[in-house]
PLY file of the C-alpha trace (Angstrom):
ply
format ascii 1.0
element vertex 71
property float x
property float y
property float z
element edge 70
property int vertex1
property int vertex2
end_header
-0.01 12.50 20.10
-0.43 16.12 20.07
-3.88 16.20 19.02
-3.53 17.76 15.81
-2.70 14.43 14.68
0.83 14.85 14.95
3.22 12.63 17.16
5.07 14.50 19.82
8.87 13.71 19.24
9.99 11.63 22.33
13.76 13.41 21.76
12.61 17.07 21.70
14.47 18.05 24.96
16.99 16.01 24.23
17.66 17.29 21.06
16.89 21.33 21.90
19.68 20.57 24.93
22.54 19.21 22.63
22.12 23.04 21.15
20.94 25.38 23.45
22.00 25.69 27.05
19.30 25.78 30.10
19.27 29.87 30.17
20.14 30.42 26.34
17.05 32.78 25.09
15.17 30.16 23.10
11.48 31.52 21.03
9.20 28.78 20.00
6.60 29.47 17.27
3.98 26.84 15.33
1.10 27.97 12.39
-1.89 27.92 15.27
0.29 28.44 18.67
-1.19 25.14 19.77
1.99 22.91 19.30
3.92 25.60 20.51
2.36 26.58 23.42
2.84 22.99 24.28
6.49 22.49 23.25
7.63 25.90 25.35
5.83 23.87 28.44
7.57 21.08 28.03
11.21 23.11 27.73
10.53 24.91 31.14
9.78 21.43 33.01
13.09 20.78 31.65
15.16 23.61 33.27
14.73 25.90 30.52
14.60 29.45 32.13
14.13 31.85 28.83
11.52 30.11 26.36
8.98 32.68 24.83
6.39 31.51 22.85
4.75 33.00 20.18
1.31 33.73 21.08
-1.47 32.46 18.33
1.36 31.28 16.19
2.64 32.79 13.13
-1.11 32.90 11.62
-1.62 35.65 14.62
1.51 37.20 14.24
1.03 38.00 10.45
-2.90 39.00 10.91
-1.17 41.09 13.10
0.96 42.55 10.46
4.39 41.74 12.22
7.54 41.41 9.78
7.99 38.35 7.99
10.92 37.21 5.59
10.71 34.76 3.05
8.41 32.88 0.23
0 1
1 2
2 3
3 4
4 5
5 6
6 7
7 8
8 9
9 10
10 11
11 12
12 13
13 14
14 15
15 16
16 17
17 18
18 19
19 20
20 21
21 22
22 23
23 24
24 25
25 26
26 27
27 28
28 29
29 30
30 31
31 32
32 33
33 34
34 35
35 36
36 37
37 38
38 39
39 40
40 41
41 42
42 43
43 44
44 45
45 46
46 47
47 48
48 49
49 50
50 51
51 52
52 53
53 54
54 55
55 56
56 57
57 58
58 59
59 60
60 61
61 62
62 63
63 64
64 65
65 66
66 67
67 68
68 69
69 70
């Protein structure tokens, strides 16, 4: 669990690594920064050597007023 009452997806590495290689620039964003913060973590234990999180998550980055596209 990720204590948001989500389940943490037992494949995540294993998935990101069919796509991305270990130094591919990879940015990894959730609504609170929380789930994240965590996933990033888990990418660099992997090998990953370029994962940026976004700080605070997209709720941050928009009271922030940073671009967004979309809805």
């Amino acid at each position: 669990s990720t204590g948001s009452g989500m389940a943490k997806n037992s494949h995540f590495v294993e998935q990101v690594s069919a796509i991305f290689r270990k130094d591919d620039e990879i940015i990894v964003g959730c609504q609170s920064g929380k789930r994240s913060l965590m996933a990033a973590a888990e990418l660099c234990s992997a090998g990953f050597t370029a994962v940026t999180d976004i700080a605070g998550g997209y709720s941050t980055w928009r009271e922030n007023g940073l671009p967004v596209n979309g809805r």
